[in-house]
Each structure stands twice: as structure tokens, then as C-alpha cells.
PyMOL Python script that loads the backbone (N, CA, C, O; Angstrom):
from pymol import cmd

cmd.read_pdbstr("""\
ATOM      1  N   UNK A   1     205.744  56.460  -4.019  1.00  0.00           N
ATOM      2  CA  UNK A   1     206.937  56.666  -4.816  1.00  0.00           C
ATOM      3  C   UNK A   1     206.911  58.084  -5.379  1.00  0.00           C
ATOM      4  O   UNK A   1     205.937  58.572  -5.952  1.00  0.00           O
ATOM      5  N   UNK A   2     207.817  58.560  -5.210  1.00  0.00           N
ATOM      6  CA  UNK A   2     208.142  60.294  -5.876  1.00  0.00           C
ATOM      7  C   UNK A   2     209.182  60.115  -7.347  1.00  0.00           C
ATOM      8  O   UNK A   2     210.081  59.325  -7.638  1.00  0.00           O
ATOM      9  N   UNK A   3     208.755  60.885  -7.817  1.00  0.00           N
ATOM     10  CA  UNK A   3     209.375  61.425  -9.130  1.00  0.00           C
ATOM     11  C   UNK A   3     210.052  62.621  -8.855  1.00  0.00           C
ATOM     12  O   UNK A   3     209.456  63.528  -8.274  1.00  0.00           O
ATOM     13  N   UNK A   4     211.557  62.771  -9.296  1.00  0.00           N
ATOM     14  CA  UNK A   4     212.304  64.330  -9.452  1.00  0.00           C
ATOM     15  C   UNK A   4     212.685  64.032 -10.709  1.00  0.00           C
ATOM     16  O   UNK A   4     213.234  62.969 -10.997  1.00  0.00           O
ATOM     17  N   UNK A   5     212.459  64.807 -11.407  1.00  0.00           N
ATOM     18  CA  UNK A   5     213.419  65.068 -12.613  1.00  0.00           C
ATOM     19  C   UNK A   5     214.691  65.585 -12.458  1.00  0.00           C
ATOM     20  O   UNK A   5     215.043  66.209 -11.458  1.00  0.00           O
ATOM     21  N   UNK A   6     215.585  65.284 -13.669  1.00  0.00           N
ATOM     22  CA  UNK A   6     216.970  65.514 -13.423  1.00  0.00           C
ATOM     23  C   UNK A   6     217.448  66.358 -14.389  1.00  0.00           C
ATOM     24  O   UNK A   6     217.386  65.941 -15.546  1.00  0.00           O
ATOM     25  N   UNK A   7     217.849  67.304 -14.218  1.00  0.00           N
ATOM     26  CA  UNK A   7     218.786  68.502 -15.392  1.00  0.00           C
ATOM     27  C   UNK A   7     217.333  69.511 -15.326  1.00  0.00           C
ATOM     28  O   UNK A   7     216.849  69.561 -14.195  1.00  0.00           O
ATOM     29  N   UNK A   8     216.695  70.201 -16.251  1.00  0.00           N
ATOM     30  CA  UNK A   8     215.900  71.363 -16.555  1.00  0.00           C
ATOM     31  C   UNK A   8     214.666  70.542 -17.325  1.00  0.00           C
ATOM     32  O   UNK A   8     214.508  70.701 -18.535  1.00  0.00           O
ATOM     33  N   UNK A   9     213.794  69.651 -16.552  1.00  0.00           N
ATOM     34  CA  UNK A   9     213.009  69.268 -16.748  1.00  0.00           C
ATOM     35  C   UNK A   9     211.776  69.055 -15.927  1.00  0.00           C
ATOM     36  O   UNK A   9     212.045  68.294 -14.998  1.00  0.00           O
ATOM     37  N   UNK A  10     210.744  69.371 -15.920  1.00  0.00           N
ATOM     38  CA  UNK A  10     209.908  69.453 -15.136  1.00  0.00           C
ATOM     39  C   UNK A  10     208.600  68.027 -15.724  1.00  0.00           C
ATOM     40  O   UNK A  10     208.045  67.733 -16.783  1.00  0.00           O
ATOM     41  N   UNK A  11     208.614  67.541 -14.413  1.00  0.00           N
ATOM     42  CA  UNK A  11     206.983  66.559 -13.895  1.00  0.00           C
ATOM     43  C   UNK A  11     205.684  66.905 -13.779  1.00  0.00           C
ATOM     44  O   UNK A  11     205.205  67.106 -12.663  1.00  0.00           O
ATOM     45  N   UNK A  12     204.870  67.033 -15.027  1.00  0.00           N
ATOM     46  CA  UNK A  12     203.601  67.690 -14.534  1.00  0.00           C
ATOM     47  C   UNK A  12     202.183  66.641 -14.777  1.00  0.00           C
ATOM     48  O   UNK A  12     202.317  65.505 -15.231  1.00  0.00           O
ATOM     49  N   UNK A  13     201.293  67.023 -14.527  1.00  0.00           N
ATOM     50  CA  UNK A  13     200.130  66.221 -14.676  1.00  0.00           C
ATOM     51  C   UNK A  13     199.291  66.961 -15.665  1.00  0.00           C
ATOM     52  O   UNK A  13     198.749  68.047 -15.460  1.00  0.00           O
ATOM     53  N   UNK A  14     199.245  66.277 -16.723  1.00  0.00           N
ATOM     54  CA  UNK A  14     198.416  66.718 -18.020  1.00  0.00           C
ATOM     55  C   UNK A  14     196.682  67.101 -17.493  1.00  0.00           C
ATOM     56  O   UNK A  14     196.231  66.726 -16.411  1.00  0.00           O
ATOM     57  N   UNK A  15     196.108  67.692 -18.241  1.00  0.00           N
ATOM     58  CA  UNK A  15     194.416  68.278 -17.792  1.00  0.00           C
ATOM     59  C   UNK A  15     194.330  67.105 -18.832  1.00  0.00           C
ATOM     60  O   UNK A  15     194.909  66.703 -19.841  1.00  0.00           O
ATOM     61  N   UNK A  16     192.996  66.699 -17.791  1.00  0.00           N
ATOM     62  CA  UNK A  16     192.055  65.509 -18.906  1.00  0.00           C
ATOM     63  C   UNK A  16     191.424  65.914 -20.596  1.00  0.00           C
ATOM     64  O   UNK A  16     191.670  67.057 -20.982  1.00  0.00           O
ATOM     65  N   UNK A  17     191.073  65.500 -21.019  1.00  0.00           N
ATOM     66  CA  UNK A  17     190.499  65.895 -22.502  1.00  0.00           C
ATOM     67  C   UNK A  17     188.705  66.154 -22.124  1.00  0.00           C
ATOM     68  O   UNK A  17     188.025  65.653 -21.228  1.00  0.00           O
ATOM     69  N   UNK A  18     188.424  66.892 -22.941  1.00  0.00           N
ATOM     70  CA  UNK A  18     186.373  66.354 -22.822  1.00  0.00           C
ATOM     71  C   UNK A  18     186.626  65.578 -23.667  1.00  0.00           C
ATOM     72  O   UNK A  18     187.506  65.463 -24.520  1.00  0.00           O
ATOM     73  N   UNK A  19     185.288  64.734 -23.191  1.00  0.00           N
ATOM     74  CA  UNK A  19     184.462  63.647 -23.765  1.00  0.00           C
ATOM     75  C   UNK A  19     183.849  63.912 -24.761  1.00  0.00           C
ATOM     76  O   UNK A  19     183.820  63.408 -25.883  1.00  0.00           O
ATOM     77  N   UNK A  20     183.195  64.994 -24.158  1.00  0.00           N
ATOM     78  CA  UNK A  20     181.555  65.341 -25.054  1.00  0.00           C
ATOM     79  C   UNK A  20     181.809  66.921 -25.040  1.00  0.00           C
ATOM     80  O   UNK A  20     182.539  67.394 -24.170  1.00  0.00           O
ATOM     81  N   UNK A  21     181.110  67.870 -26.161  1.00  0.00           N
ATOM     82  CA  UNK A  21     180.913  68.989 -26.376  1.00  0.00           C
ATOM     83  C   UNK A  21     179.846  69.312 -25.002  1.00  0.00           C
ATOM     84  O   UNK A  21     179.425  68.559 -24.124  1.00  0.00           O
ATOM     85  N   UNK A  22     179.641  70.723 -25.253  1.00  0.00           N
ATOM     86  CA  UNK A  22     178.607  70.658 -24.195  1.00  0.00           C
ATOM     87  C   UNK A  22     177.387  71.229 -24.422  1.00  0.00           C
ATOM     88  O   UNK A  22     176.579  71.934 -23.817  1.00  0.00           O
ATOM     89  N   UNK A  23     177.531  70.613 -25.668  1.00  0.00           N
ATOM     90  CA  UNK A  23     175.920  70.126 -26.454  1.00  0.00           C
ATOM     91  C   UNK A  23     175.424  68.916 -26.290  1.00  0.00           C
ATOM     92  O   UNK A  23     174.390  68.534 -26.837  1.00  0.00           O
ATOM     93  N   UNK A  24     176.438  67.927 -25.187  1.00  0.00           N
ATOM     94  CA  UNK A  24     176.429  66.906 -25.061  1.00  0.00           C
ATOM     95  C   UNK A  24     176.806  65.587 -26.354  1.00  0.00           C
ATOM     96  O   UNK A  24     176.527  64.389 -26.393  1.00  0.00           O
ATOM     97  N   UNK A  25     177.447  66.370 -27.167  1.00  0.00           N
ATOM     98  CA  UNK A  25     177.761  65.265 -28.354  1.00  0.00           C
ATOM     99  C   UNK A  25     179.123  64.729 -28.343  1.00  0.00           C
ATOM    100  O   UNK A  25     179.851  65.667 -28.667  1.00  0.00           O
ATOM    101  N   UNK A  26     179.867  63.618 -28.117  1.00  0.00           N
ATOM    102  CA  UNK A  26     181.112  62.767 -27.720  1.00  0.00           C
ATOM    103  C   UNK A  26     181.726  62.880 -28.901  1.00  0.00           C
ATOM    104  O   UNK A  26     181.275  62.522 -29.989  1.00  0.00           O
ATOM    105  N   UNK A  27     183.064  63.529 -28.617  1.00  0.00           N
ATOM    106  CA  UNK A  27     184.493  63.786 -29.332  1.00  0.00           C
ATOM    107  C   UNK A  27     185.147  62.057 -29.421  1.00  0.00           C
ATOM    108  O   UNK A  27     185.708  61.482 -28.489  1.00  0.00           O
ATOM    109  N   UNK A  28     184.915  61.553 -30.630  1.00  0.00           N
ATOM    110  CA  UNK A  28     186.230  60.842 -31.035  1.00  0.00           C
ATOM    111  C   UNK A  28     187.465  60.852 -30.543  1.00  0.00           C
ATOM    112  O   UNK A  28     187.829  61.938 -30.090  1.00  0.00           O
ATOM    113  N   UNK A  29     188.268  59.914 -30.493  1.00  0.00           N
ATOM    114  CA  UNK A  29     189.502  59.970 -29.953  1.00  0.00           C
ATOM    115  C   UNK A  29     190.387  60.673 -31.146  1.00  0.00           C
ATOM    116  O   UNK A  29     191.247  61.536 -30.971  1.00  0.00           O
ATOM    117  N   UNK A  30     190.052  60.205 -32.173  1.00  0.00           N
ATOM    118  CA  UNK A  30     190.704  60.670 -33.794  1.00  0.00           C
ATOM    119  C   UNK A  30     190.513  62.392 -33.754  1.00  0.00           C
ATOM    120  O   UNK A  30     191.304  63.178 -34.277  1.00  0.00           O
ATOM    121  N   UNK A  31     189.506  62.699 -33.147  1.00  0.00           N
ATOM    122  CA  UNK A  31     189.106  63.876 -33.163  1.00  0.00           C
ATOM    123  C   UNK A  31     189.388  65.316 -32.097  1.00  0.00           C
ATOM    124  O   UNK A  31     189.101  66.510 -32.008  1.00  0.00           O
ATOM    125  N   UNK A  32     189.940  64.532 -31.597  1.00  0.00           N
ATOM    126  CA  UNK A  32     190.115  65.407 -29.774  1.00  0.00           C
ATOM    127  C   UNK A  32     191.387  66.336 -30.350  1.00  0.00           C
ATOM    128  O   UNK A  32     192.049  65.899 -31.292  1.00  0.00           O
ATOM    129  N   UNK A  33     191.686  67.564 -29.781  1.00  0.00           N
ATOM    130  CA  UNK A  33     192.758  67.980 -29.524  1.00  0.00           C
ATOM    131  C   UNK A  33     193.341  67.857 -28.208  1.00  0.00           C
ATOM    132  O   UNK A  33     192.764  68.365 -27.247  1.00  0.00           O
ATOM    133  N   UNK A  34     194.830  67.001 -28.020  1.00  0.00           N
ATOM    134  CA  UNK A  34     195.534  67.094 -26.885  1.00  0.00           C
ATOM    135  C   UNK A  34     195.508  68.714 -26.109  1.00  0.00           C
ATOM    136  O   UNK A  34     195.852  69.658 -26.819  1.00  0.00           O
ATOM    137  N   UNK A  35     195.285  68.865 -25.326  1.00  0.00           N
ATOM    138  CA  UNK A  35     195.293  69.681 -24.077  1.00  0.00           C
ATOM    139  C   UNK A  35     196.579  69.920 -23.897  1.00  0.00           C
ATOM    140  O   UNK A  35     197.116  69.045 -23.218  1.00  0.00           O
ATOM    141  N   UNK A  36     197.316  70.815 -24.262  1.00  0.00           N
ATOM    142  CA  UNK A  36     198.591  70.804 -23.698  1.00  0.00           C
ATOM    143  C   UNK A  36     198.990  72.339 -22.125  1.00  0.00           C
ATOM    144  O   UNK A  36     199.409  73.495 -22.064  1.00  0.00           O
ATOM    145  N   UNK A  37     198.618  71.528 -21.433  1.00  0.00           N
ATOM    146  CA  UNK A  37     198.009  72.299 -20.266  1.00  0.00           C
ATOM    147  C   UNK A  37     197.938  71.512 -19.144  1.00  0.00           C
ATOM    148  O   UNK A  37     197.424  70.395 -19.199  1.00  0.00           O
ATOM    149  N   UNK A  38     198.529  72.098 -17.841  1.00  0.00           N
ATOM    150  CA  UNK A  38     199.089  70.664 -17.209  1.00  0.00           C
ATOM    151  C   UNK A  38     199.172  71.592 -15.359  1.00  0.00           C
ATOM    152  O   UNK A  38     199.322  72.813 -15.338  1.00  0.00           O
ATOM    153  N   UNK A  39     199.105  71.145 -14.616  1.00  0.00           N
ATOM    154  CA  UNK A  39     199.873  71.267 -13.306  1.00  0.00           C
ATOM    155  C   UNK A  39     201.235  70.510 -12.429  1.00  0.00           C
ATOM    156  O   UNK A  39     201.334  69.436 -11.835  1.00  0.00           O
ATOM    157  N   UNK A  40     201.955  71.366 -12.618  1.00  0.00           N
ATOM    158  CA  UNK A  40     203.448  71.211 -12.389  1.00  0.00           C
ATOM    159  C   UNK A  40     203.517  70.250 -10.758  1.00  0.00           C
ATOM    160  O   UNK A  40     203.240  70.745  -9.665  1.00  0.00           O
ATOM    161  N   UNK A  41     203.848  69.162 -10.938  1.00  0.00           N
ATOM    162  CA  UNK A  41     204.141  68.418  -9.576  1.00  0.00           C
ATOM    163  C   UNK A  41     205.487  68.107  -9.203  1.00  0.00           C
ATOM    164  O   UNK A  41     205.691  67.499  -8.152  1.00  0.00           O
ATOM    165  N   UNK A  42     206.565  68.509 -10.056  1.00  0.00           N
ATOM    166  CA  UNK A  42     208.352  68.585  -9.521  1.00  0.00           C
ATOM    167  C   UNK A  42     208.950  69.168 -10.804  1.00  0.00           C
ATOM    168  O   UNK A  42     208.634  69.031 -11.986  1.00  0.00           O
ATOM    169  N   UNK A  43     209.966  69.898 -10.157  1.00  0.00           N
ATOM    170  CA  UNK A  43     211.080  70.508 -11.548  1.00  0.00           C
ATOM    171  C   UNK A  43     212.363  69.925 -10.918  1.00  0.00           C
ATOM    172  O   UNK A  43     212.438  69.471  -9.776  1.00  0.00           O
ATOM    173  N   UNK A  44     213.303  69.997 -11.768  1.00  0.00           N
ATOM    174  CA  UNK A  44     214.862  69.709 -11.672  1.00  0.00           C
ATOM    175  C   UNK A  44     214.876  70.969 -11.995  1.00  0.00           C
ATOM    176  O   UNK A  44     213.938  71.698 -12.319  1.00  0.00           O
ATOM    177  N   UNK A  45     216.357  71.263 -11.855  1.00  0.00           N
ATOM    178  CA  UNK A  45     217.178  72.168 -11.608  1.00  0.00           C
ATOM    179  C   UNK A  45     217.823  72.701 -13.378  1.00  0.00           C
ATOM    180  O   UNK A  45     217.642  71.991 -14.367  1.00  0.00           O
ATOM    181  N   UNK A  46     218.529  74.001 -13.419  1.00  0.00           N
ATOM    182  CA  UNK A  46     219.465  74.364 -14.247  1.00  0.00           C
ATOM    183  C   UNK A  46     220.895  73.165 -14.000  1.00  0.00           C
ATOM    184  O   UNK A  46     221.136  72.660 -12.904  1.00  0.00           O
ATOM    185  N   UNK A  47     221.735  72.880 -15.312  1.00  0.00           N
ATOM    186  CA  UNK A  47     222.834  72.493 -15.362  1.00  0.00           C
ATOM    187  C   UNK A  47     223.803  73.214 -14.266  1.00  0.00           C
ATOM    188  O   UNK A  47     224.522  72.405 -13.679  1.00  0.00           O
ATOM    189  N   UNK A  48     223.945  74.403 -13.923  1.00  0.00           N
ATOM    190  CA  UNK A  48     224.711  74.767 -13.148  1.00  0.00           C
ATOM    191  C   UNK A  48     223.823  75.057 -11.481  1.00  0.00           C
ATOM    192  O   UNK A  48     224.016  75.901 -10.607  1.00  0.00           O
ATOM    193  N   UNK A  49     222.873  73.974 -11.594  1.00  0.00           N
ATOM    194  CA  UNK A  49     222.395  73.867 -10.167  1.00  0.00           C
ATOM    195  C   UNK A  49     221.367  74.706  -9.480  1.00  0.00           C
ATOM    196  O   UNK A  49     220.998  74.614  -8.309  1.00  0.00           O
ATOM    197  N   UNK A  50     220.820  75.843 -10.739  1.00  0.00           N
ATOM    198  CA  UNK A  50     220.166  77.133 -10.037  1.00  0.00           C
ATOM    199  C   UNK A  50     218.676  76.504 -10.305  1.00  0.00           C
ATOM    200  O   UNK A  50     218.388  75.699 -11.190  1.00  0.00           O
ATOM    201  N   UNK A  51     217.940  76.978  -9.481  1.00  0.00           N
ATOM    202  CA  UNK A  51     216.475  76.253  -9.342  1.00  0.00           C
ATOM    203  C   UNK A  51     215.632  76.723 -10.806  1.00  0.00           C
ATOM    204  O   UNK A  51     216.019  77.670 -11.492  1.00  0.00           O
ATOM    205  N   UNK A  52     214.510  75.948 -11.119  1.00  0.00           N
ATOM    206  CA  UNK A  52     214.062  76.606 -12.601  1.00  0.00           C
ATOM    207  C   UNK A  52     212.691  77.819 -12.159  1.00  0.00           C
ATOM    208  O   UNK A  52     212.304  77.821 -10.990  1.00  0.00           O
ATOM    209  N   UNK A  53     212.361  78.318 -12.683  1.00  0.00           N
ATOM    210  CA  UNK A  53     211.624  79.459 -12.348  1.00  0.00           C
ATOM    211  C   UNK A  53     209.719  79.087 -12.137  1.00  0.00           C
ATOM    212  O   UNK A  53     208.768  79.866 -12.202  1.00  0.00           O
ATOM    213  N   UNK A  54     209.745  77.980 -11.943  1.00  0.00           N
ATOM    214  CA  UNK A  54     207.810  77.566 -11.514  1.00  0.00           C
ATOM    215  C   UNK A  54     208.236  76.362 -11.034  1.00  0.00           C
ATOM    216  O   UNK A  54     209.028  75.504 -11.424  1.00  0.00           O
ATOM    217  N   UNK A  55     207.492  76.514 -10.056  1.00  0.00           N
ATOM    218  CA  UNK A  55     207.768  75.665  -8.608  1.00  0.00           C
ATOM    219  C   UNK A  55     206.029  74.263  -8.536  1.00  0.00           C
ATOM    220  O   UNK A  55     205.013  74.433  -9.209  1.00  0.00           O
ATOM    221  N   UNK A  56     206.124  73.765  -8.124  1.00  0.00           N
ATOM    222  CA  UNK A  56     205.074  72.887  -8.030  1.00  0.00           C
ATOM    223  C   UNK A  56     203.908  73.164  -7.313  1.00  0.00           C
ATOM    224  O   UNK A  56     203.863  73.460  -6.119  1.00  0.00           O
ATOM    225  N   UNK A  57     202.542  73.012  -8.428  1.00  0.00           N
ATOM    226  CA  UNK A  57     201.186  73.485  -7.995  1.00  0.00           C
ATOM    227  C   UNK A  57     200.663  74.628  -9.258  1.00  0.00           C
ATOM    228  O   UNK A  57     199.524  75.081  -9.372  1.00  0.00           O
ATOM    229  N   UNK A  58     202.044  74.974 -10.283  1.00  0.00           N
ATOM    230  CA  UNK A  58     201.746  76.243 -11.056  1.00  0.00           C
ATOM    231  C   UNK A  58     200.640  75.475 -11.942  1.00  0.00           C
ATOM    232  O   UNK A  58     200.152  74.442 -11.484  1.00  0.00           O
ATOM    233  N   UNK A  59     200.281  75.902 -13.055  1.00  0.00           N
ATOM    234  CA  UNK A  59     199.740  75.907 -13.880  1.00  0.00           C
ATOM    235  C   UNK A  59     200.043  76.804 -15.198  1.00  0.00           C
ATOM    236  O   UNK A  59     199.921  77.985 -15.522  1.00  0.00           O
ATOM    237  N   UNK A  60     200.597  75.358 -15.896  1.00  0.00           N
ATOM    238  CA  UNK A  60     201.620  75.744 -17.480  1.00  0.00           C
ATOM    239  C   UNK A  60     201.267  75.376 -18.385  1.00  0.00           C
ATOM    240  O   UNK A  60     200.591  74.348 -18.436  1.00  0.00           O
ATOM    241  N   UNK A  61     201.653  76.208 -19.628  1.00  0.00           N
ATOM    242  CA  UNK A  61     200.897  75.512 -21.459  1.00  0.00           C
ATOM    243  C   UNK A  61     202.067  74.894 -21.560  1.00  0.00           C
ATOM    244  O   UNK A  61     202.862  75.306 -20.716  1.00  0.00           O
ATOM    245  N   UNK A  62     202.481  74.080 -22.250  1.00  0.00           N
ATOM    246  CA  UNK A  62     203.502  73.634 -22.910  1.00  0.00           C
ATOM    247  C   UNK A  62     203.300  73.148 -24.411  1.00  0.00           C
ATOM    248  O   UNK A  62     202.229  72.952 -24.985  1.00  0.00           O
ATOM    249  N   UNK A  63     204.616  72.999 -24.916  1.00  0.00           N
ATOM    250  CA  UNK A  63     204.600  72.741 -26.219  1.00  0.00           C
ATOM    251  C   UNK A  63     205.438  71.724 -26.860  1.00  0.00           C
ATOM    252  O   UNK A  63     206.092  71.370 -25.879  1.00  0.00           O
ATOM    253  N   UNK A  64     205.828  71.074 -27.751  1.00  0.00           N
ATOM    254  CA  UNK A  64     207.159  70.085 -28.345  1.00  0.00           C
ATOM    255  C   UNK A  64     206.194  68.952 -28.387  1.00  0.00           C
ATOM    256  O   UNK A  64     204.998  68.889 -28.100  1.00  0.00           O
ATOM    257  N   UNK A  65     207.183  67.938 -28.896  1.00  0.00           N
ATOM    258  CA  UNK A  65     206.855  66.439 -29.348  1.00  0.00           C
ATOM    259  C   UNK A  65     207.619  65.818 -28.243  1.00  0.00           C
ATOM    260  O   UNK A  65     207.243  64.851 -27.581  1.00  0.00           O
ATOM    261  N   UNK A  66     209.137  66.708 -28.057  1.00  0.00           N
ATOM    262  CA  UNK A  66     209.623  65.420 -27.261  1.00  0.00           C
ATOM    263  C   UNK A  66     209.394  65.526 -25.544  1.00  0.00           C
ATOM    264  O   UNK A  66     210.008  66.382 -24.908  1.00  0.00           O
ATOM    265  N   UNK A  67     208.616  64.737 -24.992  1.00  0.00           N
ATOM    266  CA  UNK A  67     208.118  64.387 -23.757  1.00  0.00           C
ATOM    267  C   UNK A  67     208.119  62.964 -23.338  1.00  0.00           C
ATOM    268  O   UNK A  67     207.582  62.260 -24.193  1.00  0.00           O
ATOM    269  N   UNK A  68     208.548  62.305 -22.294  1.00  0.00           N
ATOM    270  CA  UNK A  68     208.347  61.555 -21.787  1.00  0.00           C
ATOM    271  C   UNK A  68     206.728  61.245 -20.920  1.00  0.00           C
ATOM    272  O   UNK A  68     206.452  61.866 -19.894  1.00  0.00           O
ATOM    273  N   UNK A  69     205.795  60.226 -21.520  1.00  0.00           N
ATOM    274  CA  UNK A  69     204.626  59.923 -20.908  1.00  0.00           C
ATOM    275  C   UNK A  69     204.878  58.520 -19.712  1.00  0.00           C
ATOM    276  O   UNK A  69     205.429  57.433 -19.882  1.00  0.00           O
ATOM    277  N   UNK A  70     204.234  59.097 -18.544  1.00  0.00           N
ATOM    278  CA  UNK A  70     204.881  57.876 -17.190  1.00  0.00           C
ATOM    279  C   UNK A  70     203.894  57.503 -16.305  1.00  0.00           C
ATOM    280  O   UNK A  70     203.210  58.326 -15.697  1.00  0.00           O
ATOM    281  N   UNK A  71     203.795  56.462 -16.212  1.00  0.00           N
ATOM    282  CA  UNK A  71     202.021  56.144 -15.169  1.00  0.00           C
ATOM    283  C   UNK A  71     202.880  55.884 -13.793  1.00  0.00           C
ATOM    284  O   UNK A  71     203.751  55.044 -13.568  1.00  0.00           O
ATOM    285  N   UNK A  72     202.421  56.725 -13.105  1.00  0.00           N
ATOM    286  CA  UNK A  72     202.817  56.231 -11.852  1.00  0.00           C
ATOM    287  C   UNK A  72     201.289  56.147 -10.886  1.00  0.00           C
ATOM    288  O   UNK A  72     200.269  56.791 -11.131  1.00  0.00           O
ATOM    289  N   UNK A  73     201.515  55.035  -9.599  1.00  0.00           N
ATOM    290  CA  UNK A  73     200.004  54.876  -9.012  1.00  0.00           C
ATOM    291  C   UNK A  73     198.896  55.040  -9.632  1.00  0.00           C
ATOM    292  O   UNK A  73     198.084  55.846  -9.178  1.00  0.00           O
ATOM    293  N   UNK A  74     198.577  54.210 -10.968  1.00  0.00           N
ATOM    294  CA  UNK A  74     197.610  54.680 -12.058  1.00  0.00           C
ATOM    295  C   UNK A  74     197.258  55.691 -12.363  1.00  0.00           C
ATOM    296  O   UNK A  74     196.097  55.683 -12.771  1.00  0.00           O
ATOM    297  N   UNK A  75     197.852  56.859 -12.361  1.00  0.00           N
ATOM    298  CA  UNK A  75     197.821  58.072 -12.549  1.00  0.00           C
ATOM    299  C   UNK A  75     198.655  58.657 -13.916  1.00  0.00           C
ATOM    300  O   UNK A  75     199.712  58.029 -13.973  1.00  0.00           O
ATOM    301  N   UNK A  76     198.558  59.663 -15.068  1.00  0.00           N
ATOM    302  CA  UNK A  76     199.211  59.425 -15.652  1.00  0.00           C
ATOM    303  C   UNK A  76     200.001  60.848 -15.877  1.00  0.00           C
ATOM    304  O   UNK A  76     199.358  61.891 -15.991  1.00  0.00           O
ATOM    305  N   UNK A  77     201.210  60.830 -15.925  1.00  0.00           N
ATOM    306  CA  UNK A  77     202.195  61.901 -15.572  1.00  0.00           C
ATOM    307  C   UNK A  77     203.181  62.451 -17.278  1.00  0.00           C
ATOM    308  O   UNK A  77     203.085  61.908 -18.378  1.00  0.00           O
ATOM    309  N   UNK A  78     203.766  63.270 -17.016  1.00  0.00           N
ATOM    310  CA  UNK A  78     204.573  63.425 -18.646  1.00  0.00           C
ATOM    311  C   UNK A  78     205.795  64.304 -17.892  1.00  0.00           C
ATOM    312  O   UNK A  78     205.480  65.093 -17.002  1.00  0.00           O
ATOM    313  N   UNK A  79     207.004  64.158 -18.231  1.00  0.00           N
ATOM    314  CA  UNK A  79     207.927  64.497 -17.930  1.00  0.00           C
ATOM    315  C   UNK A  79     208.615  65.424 -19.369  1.00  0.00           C
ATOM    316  O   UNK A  79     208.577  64.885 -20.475  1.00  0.00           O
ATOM    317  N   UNK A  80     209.125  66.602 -19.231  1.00  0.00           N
ATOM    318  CA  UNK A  80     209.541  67.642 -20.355  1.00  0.00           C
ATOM    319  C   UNK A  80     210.155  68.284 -20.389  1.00  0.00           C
ATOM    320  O   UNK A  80     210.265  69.001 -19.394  1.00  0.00           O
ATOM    321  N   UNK A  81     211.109  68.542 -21.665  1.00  0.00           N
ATOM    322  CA  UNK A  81     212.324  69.867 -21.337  1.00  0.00           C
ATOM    323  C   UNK A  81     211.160  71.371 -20.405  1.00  0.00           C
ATOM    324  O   UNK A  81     209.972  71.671 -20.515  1.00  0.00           O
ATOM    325  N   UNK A  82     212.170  71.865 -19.668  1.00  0.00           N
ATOM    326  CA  UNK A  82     211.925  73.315 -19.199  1.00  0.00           C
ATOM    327  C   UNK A  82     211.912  74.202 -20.573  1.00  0.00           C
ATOM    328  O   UNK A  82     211.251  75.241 -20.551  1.00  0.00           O
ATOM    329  N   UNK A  83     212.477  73.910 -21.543  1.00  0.00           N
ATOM    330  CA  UNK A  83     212.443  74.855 -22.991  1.00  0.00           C
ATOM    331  C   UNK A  83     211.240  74.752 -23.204  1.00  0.00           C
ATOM    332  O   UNK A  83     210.813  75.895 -23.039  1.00  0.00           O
ATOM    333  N   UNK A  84     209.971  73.763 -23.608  1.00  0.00           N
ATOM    334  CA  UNK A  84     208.710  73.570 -23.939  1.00  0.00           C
ATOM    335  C   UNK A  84     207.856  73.725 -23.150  1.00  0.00           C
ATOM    336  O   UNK A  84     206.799  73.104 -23.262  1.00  0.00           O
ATOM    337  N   UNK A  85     208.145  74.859 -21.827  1.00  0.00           N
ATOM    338  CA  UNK A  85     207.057  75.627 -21.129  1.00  0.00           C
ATOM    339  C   UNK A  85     206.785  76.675 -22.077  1.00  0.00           C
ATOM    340  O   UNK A  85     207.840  77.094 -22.553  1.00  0.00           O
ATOM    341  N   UNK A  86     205.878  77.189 -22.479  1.00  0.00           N
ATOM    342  CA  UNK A  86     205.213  78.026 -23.257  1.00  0.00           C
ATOM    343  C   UNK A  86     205.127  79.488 -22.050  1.00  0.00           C
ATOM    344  O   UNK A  86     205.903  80.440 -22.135  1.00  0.00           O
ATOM    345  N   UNK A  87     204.225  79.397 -21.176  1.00  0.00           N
ATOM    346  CA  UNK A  87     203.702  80.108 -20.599  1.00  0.00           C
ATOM    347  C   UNK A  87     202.768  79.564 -19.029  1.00  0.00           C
ATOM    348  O   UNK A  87     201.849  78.755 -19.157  1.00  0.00           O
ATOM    349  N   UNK A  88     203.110  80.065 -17.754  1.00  0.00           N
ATOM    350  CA  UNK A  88     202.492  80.033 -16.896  1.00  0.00           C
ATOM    351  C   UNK A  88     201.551  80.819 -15.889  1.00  0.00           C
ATOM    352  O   UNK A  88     201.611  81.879 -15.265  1.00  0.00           O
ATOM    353  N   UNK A  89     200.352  79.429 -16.092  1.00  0.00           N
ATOM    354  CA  UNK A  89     198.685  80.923 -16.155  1.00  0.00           C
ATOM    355  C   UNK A  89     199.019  81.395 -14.559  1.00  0.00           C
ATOM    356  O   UNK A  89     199.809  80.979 -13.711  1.00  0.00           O
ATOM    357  N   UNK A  90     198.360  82.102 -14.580  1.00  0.00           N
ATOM    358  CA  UNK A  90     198.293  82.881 -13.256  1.00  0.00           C
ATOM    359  C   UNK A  90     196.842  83.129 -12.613  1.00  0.00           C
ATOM    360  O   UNK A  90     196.733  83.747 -11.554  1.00  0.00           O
TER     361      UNK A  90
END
""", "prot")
cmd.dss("prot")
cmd.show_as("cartoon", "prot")
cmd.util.cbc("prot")
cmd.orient("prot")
């Protein structure tokens, strides 16, 4: 099953969290900072149809609260405005 997003929103796959420092000592869940750092696996388009500017495979920070979180094939995916791309690493 494939995912496209629709309007100026892009499908990416979040980076896992560590576990453990690498002093080997295990981060709390209470304690972790979310990773907001992800690889892009589909974008939708601009409202007037023009393609959005990072294509699938990039690697992007993002930012905001509002995101859609989506498990597809036990895998777990987040769907997001194109406004709450921050920056894409290179």
C-alpha cells in the first residue's frame, strides 16, 4: 500500500530515538528528546499544482505540533504541512 499526500504536505519516516547514551546508560521515555529529523518518502504538490521543492530520499529537520502520526506495514510514518520543513541536510 502507498501513501501520497494531498495539497503541500509531505510523508516522511521519522529517525529512531537512542535508547542509551553512549556511556551506555538508558534514556527514559519521560526523558528523550523527539528527533525531529526524518527521510522524506512522498510529497504532494502546491495548491496550484506546482511540485514542492524535496523530492523523496532527502533528508529534513522539521518543526510544529501539527502532524499527522500513521503506521503503515508496522512501520511508523508522520505526515506534515510543507511549512514545518525547517531545513534540508545535504
Amino acid at each position: 500500500m502507498a501513501i501520497t499526500p494531498i495539497g503541500p504536505r509531505v510523508l516522511i519516516k521519522p529517525y529512531k530515538q537512542e535508547e542509551k547514551t553512549k556511556g551506555g546508560i538508558f534514556i527514559p521515555d519521560s526523558a528523550k528528546e523527539k528527533k525531529k529529523q526524518g527521510e522524506v518518502i512522498a510529497v504532494g504538490t502546491f495548491e496550484d499544482g506546482k511540485v514542492l521543492p524535496i523530492s523523496p530520499g532527502d533528508i529534513i529537520l522539521y518543526g510544529g505540533y501539527s502532524q499527522e502520526e500513521v503506521e503503515l506495514e508496522k512501520e511508523d510514518y508522520v505526515i506534515l504541512e510543507f511549512k514545518n520543513i525547517v531545513a534540508k541536510l545535504n
